[in-house]
C-alpha positions as a Markdown table, in Angstrom:
| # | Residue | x | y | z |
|---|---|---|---|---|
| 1 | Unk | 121.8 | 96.3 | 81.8 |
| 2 | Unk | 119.3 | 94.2 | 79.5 |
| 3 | Unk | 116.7 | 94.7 | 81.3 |
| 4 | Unk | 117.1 | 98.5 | 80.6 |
| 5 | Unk | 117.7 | 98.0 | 76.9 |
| 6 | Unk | 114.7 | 96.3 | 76.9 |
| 7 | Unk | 112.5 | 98.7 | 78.5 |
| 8 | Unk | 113.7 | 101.3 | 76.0 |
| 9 | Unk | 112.7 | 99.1 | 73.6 |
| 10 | Unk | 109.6 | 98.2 | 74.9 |
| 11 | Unk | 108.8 | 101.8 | 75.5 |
| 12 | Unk | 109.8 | 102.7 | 72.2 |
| 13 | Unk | 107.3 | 100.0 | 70.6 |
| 14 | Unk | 104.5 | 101.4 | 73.0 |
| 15 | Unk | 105.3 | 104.8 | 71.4 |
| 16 | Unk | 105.0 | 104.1 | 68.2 |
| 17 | Unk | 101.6 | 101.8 | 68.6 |
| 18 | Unk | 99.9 | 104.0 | 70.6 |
| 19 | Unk | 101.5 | 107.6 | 71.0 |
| 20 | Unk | 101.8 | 107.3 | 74.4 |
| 21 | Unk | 104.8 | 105.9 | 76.6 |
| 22 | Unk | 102.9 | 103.9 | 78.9 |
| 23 | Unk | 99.3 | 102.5 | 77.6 |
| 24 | Unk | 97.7 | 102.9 | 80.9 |
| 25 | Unk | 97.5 | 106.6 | 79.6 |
| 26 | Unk | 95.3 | 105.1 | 76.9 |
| 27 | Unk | 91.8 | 106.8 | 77.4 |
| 28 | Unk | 90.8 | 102.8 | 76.1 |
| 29 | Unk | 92.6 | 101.8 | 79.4 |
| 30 | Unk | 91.5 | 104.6 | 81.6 |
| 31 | Unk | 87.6 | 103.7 | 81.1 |
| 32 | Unk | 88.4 | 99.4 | 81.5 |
| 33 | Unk | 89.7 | 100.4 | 84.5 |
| 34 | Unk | 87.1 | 102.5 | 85.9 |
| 35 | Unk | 84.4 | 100.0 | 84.6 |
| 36 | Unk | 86.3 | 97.0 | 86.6 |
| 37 | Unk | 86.5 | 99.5 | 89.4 |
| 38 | Unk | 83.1 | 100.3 | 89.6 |
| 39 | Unk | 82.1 | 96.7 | 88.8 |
| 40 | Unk | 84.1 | 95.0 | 91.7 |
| 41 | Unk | 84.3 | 97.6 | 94.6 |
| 42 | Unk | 81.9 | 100.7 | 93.6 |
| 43 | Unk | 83.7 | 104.0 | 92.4 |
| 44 | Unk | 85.8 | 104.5 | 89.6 |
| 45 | Unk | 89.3 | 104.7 | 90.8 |
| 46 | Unk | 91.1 | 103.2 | 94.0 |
| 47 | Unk | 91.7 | 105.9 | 95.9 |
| 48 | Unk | 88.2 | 107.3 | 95.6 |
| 49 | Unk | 88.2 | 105.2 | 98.6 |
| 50 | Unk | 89.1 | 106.0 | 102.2 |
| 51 | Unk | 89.3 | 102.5 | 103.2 |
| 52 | Unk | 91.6 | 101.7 | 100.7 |
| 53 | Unk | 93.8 | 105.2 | 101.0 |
| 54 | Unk | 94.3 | 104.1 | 104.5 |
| 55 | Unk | 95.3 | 100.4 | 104.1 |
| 56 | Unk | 98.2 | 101.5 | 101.4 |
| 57 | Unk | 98.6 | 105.2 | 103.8 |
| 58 | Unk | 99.4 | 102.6 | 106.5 |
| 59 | Unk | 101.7 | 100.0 | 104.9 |
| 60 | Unk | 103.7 | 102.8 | 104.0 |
| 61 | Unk | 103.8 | 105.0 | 107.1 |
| 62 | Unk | 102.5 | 102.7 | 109.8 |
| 63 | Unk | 99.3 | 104.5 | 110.6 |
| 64 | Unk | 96.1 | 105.3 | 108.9 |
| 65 | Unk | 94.7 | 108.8 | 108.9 |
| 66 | Unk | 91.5 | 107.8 | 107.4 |
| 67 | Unk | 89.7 | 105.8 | 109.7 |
| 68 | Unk | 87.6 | 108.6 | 111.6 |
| 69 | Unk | 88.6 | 109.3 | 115.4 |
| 70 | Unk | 85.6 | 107.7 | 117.0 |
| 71 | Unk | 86.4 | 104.6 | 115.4 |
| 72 | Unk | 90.3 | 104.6 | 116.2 |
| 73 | Unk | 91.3 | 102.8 | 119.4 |
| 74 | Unk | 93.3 | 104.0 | 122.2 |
| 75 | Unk | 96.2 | 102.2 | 120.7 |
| 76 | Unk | 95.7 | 103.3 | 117.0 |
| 77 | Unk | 95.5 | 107.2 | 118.3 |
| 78 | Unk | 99.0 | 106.5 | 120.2 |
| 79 | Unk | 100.6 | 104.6 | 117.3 |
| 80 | Unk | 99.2 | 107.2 | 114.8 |
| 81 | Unk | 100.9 | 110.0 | 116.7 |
| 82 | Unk | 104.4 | 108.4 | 117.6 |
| 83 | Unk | 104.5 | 107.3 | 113.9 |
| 84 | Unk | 103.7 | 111.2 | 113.2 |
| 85 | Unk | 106.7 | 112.3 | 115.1 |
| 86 | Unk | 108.8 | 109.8 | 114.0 |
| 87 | Unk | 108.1 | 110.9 | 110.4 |
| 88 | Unk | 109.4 | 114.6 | 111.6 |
| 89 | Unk | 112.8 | 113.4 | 112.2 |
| 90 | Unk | 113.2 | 110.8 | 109.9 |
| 91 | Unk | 115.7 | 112.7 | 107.3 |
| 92 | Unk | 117.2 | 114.1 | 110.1 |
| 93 | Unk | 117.8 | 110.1 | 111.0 |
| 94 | Unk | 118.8 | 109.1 | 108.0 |
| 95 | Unk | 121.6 | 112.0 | 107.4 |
| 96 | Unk | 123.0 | 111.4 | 110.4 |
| 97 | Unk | 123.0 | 107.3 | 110.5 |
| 98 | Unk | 126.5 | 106.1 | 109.7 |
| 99 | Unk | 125.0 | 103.1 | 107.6 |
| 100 | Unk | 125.2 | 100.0 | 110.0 |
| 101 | Unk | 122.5 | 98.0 | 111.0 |
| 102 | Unk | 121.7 | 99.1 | 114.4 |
| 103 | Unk | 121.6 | 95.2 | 115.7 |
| 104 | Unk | 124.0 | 93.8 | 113.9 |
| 105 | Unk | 126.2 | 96.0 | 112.8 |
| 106 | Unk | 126.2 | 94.7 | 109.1 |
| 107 | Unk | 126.8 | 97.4 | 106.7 |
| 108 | Unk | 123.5 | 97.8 | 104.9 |
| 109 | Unk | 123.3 | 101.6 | 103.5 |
| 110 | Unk | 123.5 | 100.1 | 99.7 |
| 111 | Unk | 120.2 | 98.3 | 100.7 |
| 112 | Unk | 118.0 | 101.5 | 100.0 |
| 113 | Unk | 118.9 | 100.1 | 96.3 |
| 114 | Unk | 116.7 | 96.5 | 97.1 |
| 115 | Unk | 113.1 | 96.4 | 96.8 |
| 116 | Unk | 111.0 | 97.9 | 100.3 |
| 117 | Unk | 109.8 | 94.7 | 100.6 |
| 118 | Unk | 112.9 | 92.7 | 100.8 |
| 119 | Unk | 114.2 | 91.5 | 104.0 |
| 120 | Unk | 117.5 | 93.3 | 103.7 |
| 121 | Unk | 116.1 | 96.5 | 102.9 |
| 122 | Unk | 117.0 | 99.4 | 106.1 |
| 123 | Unk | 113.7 | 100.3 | 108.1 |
| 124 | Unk | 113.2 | 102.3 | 111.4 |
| 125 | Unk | 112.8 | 101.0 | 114.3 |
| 126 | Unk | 111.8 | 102.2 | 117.7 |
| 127 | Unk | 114.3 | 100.9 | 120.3 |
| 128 | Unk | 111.5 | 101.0 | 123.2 |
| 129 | Unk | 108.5 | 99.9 | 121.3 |
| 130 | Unk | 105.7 | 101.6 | 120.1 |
| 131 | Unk | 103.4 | 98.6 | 122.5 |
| 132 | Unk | 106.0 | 99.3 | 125.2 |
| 133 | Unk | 105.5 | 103.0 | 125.1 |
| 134 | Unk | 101.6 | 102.0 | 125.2 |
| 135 | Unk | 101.1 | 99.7 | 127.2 |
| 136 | Unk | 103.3 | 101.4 | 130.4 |
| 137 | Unk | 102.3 | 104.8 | 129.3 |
| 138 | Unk | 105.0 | 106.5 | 127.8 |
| 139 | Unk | 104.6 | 109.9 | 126.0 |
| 140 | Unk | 104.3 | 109.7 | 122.7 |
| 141 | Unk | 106.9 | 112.6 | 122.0 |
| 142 | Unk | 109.6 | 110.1 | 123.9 |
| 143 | Unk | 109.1 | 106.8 | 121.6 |
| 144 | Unk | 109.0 | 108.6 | 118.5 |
| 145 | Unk | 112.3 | 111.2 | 120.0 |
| 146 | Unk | 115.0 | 110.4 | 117.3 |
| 147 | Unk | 116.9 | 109.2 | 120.3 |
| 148 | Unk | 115.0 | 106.3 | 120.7 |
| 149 | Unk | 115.2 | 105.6 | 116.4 |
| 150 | Unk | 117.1 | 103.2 | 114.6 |
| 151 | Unk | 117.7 | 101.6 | 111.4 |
| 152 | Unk | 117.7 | 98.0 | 111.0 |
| 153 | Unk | 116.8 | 95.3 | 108.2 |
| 154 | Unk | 113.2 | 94.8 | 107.4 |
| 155 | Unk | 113.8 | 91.2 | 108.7 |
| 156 | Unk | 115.2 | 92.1 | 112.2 |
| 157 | Unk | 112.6 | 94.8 | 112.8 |
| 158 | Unk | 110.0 | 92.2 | 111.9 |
| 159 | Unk | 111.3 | 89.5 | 114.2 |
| 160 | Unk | 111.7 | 92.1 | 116.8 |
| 161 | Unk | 107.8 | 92.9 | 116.6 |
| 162 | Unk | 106.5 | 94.8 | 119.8 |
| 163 | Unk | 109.6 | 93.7 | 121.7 |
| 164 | Unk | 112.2 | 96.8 | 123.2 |
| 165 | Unk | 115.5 | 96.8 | 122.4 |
| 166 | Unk | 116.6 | 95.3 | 125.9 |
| 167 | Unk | 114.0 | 92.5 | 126.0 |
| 168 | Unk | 114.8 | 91.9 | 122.0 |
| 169 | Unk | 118.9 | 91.5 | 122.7 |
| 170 | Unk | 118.3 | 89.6 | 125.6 |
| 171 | Unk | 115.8 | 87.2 | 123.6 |
């Protein structure tokens, strides 16, 4: 609750000095930004890179659409492509999930509220691995099926890392 008082208040102070409600709208702030970009990496705003659109594109979503096809390995084009079908069904997933970890079974639907980087914090994971699927040559259209999703904690998907389902319980 402070903390939003606050940020009224800090907003409303912002307003008042500057006329705008956040000062990176500043046109003072817009230009130091583009100088440091241009300064440090060559263009004038981050995502005037593809390099740098795909490294955040792929810490969200799990694949990178940016690095061009004859550079992508086997592995990347699979990944890319299970990652796009999972994407398809992912509301679909979500509706439907009755809020329990998949693993666990702890109740963790409130968890959307925490930070994405927080080890609480529900993410999908595919039961038979996306390096399973790969490596024995599964169809892309199976691993990312919503049959084969889940939804776990960031933590147990991590520690589960290219492990399936079977050889991750059994672990």
């Amino acid at each position: 609750m402070k903390s939003k008082q606050f940020m009224k208040k800090f907003k409303k102070n912002i307003i008042e000095k500057f006329g705008v409600d956040n000062v990176s709208k500043l046109d003072s702030i817009k230009d130091k930004k583009k100088e440091t970009f241009n300064k440090n990496y060559g263009f004038d705003h981050i995502f005037s890179s593809n390099k740098i659109k795909g490294d955040f594109f792929e810490k969200k979503h799990g694949y990178n659409p940016y690095i061009p096809i004859e550079k992508k390995t086997e592995f990347d084009i699979y990944k890319n492509e299970v990652w796009k079908l999972t994407h398809r069904v992912k509301k679909r997933l979500i509706e439907n999930w009755n809020g329990y970890d998949y693993y666990d079974n702890e109740l963790i639907k409130d968890n959307y509220n925490l930070h994405h980087n927080n080890n609480n914090y529900p993410s999908i994971d595919h039961k038979i691995s996306i390096h399973f699927g790969f490596i024995n040559k599964i169809d892309p259209s199976i691993i990312g099926d919503i049959r084969n999703l889940c939804i776990t904690k960031r933590s147990i998907n991590r520690k589960k890392g290219i492990l399936s389902e079977n050889d991750f319980i059994s672990e």
